[in-house]
KETOR-158251 format. One record per residue: chain; residue number from 1; residue in one letter; x, y, z of N, C-alpha, C, O in turn. Coordinates in pm, whole numbers, plus 32768, in hexadecimal, padded with zeros to 4 digits. Layout:
# residues N
+------+-----+------+------+------+------+------+------+------+------+------+------+------+------+------+
! unit ! pos ! code !  n.X !  n.Y !  n.Z ! ca.X ! ca.Y ! ca.Z !  c.X !  c.Y !  c.Z !  o.X !  o.Y !  o.Z !
+------+-----+------+------+------+------+------+------+------+------+------+------+------+------+------+
!    A ! NUM !    A !    X !    Y !    Z !    X !    Y !    Z !    X !    Y !    Z !    X !    Y !    Z !
...
+------+-----+------+------+------+------+------+------+------+------+------+------+------+------+------+
# end
This chain:
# residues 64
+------+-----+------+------+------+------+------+------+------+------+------+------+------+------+------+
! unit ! pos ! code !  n.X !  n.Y !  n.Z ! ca.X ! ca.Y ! ca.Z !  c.X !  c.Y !  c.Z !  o.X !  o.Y !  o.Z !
+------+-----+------+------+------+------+------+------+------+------+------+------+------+------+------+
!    A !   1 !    X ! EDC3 ! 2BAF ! ADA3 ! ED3C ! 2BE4 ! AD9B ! ED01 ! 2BE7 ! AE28 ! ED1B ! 2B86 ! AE6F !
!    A !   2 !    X ! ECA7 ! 2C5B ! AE62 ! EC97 ! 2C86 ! AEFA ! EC0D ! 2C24 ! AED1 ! EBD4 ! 2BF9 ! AE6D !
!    A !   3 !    X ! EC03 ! 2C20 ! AF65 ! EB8C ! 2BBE ! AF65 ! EADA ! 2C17 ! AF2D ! EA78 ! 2BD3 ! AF10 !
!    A !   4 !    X ! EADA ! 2C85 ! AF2B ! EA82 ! 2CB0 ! AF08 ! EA73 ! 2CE1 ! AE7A ! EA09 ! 2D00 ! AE44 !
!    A !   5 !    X ! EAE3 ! 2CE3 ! AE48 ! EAE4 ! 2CE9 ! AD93 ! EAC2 ! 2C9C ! AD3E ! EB04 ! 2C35 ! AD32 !
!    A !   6 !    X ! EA57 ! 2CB2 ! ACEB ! EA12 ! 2C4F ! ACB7 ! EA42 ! 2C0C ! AC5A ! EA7E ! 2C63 ! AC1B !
!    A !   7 !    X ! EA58 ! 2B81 ! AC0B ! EAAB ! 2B2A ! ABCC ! EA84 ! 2B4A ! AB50 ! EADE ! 2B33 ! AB00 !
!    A !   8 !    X ! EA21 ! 2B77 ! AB1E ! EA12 ! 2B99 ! AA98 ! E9EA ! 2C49 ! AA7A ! E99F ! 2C95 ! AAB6 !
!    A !   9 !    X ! EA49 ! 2C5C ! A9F6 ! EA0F ! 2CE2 ! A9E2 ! E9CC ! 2CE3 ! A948 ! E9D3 ! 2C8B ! A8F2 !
!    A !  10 !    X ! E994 ! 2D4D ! A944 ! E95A ! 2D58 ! A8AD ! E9A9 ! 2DC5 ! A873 ! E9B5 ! 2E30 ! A8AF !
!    A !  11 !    X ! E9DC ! 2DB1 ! A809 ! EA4E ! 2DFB ! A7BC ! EA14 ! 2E39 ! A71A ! EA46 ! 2E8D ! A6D0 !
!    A !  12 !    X ! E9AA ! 2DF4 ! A70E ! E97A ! 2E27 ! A688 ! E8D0 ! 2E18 ! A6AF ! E8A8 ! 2DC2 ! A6FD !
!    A !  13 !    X ! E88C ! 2E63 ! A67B ! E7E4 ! 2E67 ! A683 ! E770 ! 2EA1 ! A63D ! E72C ! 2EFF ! A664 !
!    A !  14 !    X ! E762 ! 2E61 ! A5D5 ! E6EC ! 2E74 ! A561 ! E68E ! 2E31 ! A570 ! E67A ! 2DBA ! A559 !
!    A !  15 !    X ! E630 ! 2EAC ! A5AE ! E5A2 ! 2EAE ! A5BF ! E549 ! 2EED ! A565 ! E550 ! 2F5D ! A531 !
!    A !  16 !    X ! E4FF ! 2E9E ! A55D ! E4AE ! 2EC2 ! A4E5 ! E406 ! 2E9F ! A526 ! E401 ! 2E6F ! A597 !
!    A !  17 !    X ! E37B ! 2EBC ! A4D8 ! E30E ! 2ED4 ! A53B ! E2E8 ! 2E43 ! A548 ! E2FA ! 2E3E ! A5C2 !
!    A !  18 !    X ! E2C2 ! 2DCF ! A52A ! E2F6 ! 2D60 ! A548 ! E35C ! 2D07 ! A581 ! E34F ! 2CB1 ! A5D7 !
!    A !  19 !    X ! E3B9 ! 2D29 ! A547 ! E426 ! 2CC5 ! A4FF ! E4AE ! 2D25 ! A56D ! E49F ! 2D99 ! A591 !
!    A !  20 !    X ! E533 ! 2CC7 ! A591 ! E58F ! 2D03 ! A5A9 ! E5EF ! 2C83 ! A59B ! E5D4 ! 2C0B ! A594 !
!    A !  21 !    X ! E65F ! 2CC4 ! A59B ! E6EF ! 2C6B ! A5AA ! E757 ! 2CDE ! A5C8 ! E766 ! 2D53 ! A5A6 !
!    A !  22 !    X ! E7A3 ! 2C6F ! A628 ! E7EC ! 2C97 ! A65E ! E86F ! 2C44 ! A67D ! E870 ! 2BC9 ! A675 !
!    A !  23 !    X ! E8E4 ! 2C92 ! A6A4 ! E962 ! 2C24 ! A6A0 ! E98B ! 2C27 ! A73A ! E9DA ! 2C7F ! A75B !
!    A !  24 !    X ! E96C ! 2BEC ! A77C ! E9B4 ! 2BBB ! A815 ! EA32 ! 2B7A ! A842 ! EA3E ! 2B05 ! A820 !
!    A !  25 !    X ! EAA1 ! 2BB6 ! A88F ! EB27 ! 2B87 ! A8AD ! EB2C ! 2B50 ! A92F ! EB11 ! 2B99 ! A98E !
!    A !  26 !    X ! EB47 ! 2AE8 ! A93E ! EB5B ! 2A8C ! A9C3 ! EBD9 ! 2AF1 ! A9F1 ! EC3A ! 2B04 ! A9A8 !
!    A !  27 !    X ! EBCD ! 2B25 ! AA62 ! EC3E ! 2B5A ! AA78 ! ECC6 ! 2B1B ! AADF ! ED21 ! 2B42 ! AB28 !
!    A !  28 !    X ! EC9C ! 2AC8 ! AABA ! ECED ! 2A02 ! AB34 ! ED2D ! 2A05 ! AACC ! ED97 ! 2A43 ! AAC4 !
!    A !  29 !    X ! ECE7 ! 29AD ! AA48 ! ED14 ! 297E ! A9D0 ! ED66 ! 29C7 ! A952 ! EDCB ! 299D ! A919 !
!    A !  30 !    X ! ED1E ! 2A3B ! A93C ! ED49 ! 2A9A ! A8DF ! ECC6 ! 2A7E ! A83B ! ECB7 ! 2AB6 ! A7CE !
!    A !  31 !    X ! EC83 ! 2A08 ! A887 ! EC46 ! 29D5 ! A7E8 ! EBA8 ! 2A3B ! A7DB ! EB58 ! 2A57 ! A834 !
!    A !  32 !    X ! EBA6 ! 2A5B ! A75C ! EB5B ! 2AAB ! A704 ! EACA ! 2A37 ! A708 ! EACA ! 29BC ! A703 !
!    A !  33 !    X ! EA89 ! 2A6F ! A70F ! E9E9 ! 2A2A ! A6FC ! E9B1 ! 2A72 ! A6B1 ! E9E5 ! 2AE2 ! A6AA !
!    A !  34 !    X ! E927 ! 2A59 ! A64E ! E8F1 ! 2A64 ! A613 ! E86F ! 2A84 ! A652 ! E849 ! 2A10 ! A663 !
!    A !  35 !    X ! E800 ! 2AD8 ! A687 ! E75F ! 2A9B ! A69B ! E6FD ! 2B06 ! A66F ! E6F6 ! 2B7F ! A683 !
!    A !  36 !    X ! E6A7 ! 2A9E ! A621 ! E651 ! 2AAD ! A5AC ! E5DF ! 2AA0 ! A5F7 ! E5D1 ! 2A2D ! A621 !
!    A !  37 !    X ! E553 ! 2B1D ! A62C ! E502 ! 2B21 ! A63B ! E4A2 ! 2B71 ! A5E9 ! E4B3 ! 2BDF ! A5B5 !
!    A !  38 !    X ! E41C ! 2B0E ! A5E7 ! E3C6 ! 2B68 ! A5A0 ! E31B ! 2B30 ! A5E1 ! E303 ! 2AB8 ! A5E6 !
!    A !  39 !    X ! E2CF ! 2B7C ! A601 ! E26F ! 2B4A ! A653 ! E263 ! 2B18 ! A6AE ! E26D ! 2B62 ! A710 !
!    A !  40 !    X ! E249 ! 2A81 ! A6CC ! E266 ! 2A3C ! A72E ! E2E5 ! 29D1 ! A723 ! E310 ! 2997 ! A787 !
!    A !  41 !    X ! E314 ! 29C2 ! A6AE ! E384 ! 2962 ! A68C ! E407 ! 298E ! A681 ! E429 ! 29ED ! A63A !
!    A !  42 !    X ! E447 ! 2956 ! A6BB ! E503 ! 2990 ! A6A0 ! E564 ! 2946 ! A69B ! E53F ! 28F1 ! A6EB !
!    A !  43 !    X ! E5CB ! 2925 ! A676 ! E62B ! 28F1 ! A662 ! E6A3 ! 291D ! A68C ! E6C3 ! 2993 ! A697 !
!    A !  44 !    X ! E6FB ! 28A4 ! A6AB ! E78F ! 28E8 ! A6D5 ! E807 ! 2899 ! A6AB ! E80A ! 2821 ! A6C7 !
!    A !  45 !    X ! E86F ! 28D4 ! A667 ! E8B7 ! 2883 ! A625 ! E96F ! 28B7 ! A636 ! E979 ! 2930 ! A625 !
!    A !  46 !    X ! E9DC ! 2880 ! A64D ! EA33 ! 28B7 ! A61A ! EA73 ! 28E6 ! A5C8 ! EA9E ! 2896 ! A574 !
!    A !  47 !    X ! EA97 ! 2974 ! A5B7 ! EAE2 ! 2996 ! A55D ! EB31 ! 2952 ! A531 ! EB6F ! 2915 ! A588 !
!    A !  48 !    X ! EB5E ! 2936 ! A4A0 ! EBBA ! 291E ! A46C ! EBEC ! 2941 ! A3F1 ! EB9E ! 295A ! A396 !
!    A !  49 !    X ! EC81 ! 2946 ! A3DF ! ECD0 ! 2988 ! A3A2 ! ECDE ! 291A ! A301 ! ECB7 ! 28A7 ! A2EC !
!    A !  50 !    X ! ED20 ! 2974 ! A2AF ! ED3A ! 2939 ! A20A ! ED40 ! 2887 ! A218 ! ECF5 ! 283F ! A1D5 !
!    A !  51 !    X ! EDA7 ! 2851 ! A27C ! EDC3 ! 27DA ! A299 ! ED6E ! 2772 ! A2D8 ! ED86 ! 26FA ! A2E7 !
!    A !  52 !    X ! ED01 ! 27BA ! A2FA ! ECA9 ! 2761 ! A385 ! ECD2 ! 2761 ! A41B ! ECB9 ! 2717 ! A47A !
!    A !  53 !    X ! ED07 ! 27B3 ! A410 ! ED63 ! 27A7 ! A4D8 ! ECEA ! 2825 ! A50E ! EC9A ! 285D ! A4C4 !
!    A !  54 !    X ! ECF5 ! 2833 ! A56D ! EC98 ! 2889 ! A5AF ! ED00 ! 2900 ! A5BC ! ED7A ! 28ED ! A5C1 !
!    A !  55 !    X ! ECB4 ! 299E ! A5C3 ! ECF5 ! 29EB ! A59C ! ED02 ! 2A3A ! A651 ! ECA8 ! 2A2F ! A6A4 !
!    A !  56 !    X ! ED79 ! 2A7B ! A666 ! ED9D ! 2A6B ! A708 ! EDEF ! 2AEA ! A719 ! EE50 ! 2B0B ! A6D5 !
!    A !  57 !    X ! EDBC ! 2B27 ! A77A ! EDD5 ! 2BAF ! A78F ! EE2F ! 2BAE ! A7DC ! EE1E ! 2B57 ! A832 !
!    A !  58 !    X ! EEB4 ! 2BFF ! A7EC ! EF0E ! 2C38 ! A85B ! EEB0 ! 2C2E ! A8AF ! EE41 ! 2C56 ! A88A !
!    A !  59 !    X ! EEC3 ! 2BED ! A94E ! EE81 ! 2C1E ! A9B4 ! EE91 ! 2CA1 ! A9DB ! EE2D ! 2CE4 ! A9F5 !
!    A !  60 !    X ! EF1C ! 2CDD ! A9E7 ! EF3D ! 2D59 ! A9DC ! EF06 ! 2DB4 ! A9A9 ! EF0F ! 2E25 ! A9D9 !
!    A !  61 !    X ! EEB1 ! 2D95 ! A927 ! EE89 ! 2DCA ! A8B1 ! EDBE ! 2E1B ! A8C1 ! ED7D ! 2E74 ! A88A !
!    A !  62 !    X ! EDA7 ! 2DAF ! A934 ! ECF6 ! 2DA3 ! A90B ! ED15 ! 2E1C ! A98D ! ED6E ! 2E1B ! A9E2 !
!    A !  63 !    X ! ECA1 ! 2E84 ! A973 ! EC5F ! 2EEF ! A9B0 ! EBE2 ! 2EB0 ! A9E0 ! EBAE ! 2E48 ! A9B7 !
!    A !  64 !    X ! EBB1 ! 2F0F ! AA50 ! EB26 ! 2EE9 ! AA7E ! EAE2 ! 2F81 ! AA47 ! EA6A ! 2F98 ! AA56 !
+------+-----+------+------+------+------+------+------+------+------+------+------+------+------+------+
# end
């Protein structure tokens, strides 16, 4: 990763007139995030899969 490429991308994004969520990929890690905003409050959580493991993208795989 070049030093000016940014470490996280956003891969999914539902915005709504409040409210949004969205799924963010560490692109170091490969791991899927979760973040839940609505007003002033938001949350951020890892994805995870059927098992509980966090769900992890080909680095190869994530687009900017």
């Amino acid at each position: 990763m070049a030093k000016k490429e940014k470490r996280f991308v956003t891969v999914y994004n539902d915005e709504g007139f409040a409210a949004a969520k969205e799924i963010i990929v560490d692109r170091v890690t490969g791991v899927n995030y979760l973040f839940v905003h609505e007003g002033y409050a938001g949350g951020l959580s890892p994805l995870l899969d059927a098992q509980g493991k966090p769900v992890v993208t080909p680095i190869n795989d994530i687009e900017e």
